[in-house]
C-alpha positions in Angstrom: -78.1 17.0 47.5 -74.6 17.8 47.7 -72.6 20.9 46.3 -68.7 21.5 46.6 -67.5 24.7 46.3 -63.7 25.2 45.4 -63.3 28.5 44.2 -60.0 30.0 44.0 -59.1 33.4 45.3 -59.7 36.8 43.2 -56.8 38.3 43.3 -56.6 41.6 44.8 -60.0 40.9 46.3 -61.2 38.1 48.2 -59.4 35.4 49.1 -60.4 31.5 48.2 -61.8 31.4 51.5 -64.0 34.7 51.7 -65.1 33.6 48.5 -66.3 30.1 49.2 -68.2 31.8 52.3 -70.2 34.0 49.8 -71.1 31.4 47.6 -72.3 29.0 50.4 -74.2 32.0 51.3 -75.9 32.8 48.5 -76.9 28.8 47.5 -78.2 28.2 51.5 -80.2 31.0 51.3 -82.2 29.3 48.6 -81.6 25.9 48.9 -81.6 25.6 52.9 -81.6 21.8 52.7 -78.5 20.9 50.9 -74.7 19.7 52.1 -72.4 22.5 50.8 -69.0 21.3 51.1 -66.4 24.6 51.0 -63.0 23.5 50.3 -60.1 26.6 49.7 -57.9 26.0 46.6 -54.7 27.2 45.5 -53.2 26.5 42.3 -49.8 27.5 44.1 -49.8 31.5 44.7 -52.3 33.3 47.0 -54.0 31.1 49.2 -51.8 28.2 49.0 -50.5 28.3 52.6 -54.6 28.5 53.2 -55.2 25.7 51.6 -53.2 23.3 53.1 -53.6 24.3 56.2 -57.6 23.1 55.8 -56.3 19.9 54.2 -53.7 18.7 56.5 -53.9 20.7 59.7 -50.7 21.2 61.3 -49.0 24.5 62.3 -48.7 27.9 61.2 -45.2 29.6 62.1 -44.5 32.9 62.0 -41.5 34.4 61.3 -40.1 37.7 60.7 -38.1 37.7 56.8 -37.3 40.2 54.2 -39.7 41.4 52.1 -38.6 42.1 48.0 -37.2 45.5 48.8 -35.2 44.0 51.6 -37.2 45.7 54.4 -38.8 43.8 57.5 -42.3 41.8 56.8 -43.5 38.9 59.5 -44.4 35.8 57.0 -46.1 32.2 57.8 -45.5 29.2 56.7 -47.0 26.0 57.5 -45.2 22.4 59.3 -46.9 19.3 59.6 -44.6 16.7 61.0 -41.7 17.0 59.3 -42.7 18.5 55.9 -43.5 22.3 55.4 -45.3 23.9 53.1 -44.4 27.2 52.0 -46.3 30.0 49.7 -43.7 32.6 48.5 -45.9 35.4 48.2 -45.9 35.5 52.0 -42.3 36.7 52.1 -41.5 37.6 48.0 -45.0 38.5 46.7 -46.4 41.5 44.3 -48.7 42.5 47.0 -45.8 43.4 49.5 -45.2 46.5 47.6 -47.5 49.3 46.2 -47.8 50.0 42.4 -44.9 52.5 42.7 -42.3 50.3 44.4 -42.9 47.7 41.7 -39.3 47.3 39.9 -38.1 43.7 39.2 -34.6 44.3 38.8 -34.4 45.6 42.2 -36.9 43.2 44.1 -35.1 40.0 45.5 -36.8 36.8 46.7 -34.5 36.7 50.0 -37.1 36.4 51.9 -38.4 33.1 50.7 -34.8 31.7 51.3 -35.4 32.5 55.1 -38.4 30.4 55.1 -36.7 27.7 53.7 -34.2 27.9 56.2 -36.4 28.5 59.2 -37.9 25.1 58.1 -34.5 22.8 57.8 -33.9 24.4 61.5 -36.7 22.8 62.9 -35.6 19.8 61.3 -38.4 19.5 58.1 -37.4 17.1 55.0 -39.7 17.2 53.0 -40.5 21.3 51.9 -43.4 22.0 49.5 -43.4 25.4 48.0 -46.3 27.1 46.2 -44.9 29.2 43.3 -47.1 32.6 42.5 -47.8 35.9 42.9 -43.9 36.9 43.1 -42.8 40.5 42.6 -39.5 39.5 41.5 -37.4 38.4 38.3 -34.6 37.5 39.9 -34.0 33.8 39.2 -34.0 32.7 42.8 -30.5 34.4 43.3 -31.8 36.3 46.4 -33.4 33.3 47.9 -29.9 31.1 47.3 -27.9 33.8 48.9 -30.5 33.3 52.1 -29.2 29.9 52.5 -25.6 30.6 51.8 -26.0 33.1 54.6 -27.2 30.8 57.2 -25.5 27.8 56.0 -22.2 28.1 54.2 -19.2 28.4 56.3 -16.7 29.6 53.1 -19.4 31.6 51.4 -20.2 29.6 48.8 -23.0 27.1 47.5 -20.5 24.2 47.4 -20.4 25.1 51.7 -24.2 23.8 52.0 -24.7 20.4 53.0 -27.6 21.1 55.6 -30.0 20.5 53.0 -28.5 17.6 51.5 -31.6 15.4 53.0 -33.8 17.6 52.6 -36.5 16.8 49.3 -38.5 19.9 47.7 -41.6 19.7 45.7 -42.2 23.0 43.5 -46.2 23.5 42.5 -46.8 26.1 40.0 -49.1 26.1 36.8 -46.4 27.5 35.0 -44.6 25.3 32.7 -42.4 28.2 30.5 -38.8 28.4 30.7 -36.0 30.3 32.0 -34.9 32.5 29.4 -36.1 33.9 25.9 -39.5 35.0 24.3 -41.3 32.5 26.4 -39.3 32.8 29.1 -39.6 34.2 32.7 -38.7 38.0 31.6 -40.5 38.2 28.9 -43.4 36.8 29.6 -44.5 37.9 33.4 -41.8 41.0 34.3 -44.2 43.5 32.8 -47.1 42.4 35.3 -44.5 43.2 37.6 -43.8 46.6 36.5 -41.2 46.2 34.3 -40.4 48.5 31.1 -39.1 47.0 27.6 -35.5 47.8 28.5 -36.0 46.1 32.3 -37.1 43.1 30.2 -34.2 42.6 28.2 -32.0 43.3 31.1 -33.4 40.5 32.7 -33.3 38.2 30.4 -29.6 39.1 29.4 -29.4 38.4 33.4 -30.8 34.9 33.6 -29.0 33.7 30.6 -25.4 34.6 32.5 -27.0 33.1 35.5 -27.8 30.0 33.9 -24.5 29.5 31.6 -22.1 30.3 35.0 -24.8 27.5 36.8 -24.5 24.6 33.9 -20.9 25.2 33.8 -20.6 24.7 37.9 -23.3 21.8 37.9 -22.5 19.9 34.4 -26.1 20.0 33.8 -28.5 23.0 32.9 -32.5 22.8 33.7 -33.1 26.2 32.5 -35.4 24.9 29.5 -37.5 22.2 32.1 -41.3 22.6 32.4 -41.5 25.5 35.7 -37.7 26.8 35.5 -39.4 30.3 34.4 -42.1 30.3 37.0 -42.0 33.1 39.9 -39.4 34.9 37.8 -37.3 32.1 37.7 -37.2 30.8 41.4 -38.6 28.1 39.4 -35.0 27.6 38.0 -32.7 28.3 41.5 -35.4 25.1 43.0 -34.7 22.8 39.9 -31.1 23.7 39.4 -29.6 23.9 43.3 -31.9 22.3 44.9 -32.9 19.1 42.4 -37.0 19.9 43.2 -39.6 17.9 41.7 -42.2 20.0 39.5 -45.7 19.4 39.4 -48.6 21.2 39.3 -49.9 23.3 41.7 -53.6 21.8 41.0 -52.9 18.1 41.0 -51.0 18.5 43.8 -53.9 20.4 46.2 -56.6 18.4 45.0 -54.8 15.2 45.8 -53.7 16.1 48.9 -57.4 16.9 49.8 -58.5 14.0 48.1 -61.2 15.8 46.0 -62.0 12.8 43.8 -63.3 11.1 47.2 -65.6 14.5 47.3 -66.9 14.1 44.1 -68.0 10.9 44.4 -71.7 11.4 45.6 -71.6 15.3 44.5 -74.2 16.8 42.5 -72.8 19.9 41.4 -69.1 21.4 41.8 -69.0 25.8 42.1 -65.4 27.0 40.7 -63.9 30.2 39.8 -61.6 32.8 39.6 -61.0 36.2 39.3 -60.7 36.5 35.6 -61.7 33.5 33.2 -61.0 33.2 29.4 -59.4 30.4 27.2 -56.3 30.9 29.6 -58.0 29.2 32.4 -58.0 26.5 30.2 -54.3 26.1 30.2 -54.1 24.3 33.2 -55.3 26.6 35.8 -57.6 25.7 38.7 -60.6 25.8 37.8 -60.0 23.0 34.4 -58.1 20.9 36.8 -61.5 20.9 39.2 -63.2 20.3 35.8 -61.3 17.6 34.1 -61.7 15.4 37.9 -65.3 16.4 37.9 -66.2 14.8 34.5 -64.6 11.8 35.4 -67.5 11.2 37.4 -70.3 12.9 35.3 -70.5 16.0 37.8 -71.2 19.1 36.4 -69.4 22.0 37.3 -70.4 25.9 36.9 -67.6 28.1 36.6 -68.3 32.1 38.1 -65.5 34.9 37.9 -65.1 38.4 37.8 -64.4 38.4 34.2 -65.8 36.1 31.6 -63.9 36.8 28.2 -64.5 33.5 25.5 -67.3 32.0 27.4 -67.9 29.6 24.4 -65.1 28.3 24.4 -65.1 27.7 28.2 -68.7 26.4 27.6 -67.0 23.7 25.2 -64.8 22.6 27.4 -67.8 20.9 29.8 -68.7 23.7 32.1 -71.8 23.3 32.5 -72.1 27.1 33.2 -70.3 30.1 32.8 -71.4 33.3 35.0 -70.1 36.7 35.9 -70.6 37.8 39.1 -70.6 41.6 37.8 -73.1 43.5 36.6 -73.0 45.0 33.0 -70.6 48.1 33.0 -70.0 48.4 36.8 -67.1 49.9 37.0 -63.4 48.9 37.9 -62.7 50.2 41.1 -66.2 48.8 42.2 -66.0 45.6 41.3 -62.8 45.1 43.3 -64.0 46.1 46.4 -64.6 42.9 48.7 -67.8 43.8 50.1 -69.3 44.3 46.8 -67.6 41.3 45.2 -69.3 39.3 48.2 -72.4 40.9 47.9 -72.4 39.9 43.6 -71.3 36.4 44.7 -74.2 36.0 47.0 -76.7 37.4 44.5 -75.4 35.3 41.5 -75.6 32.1 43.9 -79.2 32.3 44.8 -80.0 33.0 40.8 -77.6 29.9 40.3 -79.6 27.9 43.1 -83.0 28.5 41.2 -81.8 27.1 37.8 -79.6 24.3 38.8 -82.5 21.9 38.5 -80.9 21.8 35.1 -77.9 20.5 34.9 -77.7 19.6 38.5 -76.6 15.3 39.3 -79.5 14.2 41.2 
């Protein structure tokens, strides 16, 4: 028997990784005999960098950047021959900065500019970046005014040739636009810690950003599927630097070639922090699901929060669990060692019912 666990990270928790371990845990301890198969997943924020590192090897390089309030943060990012792979919240993420410093309209995503440069120095052409878990709202302008820093003589965007060979892939499950009610302001500034006004500020922002841009370009990409991810860096990738979007999830599970995985599977363990009808929008876990049923595998999904489990249930997961106990409070369930301990627990319950749905 053979069971693949892909789980992505709980945010604010446990990473992909920590929570794989658990699970593997909790199903050996019951099922001693079986091939577990941990693979750490990313649909493009946190553990992205993770993720591909397990998949392709290569090298981790560390680098000292600036995090969204412009102060010093050391970063990684990942080269494998000549292609890099680059997860933004390292250098421009929410988790930099503590509840209080959160404030969009300040925070700038310079930092993930000097990543990208760092990688066209040492000579990578092909640079694959994981959109998610930004603190800012700042339409990539920071991370453009990186590159013009290190690379244009004059000053000015129309001085950077150094990445004219270079080709960049943008993941992200994301597929809003730049500006407007469903745009990047609008729809994920609040989680950053902006107000009403800040919203509208920002959107007022990106709209000038994007007229002035069309105008220099002759062409305008602020409406294409991704343009509003990571508070429009999305946007400054597709519009200055011609990236390709795709998602996040196709693009990880190709790369480690999960359909070969599932081919003798008997059971696939996903999950994520929270889970509701959102997750069926294209985030990780459905994208482990829609490969899985290609080949009959079931899948159970576990999270931290299960809101319209139906609905999930009617999608084909074969199982939908909570790793919490009824009413355990907030604060509790967020701390690792508990979350751990709840995985472990739910796994070996898992391990003596999945005689059920399991592929034999």
């Amino acid at each position: 028997m053979k069971i693949i666990i892909a789980i992505d990270s709980f945010k604010g928790c446990l990473t992909s990784l920590e929570a794989n371990q658990a699970a593997s845990e909790g199903i050996i301890a019951k099922m001693p005999d079986v091939e577990v198969t941990q693979m750490p997943v990313s649909d493009g924020g946190e553990g992205w960098l993770e993720a591909f590192q397990t998949a392709l090897g290569g090298e981790i390089i560390d680098i000292n950047v600036k995090d969204p309030l412009m102060r010093p943060v050391a970063a990684q990012y990942l080269i494998k021959d000549n292609t890099a792979v680059i997860e933004i919240a390292k250098a421009s993420g929410l988790t930099l900065l503590s509840p209080e410093e959160r404030n969009p309209l300040a925070a700038t995503s310079y930092g993930t500019g000097q990543l990208v440069v760092d990688a066209v120095r040492r000579g990578c052409k092909h640079i694959i970046v994981g959109l998610g878990g930004s603190a800012t709202s700042d339409c990539g302008i920071g991370m453009l005014r990186a590159i013009i820093d290190a690379f244009a003589k004059h000053g000015a965007w129309d001085d950077v040739h150094d990445l004219d060979d270079v080709r960049f892939t943008i993941a992200t499950d994301v597929t809003n636009p730049l500006c407007n009610e469903n745009g990047a302001a609008h729809v994920f500034a609040p989680q950053k810690g902006a107000t009403p006004e800040m919203v509208l500020s920002l959107d007022a922002r990106a709209k000038r950003f994007a007229e002035v841009s069309a105008k220099h370009f002759g062409y305008d990409r602020q409406n294409e599927p991704g343009a509003g991810a990571a508070g429009g860096l999305g946007y400054a990738f597709l519009q200055y630097l011609n990236a390709k979007c795709c998602s996040g999830v196709d693009l990880l599970l190709e790369t480690i070639q999960f359909d070969d995985l599932l081919k003798d599977a008997s059971l696939v363990i996903t999950g994520e922090g929270s889970a509701d009808h959102q997750t069926l929008m294209g985030k990780l876990p459905y994208g482990i699901l829609q490969r899985a049923q290609t080949y009959q595998v079931p899948v159970v999904l576990i999270a931290g929060c299960i809101k319209d489990r139906q609905q999930l249930l009617d999608a084909g997961f074969s199982q939908v669990e909570c790793i919490n106990p009824p009413k355990l409070p907030i604060e509790n369930a967020m701390n690792p060692e508990t979350a751990k301990r709840n995985i472990i627990l739910l796994m070996k319950s898992i391990s003596e019912r999945c005689n059920d749905y399991i592929r034999l």
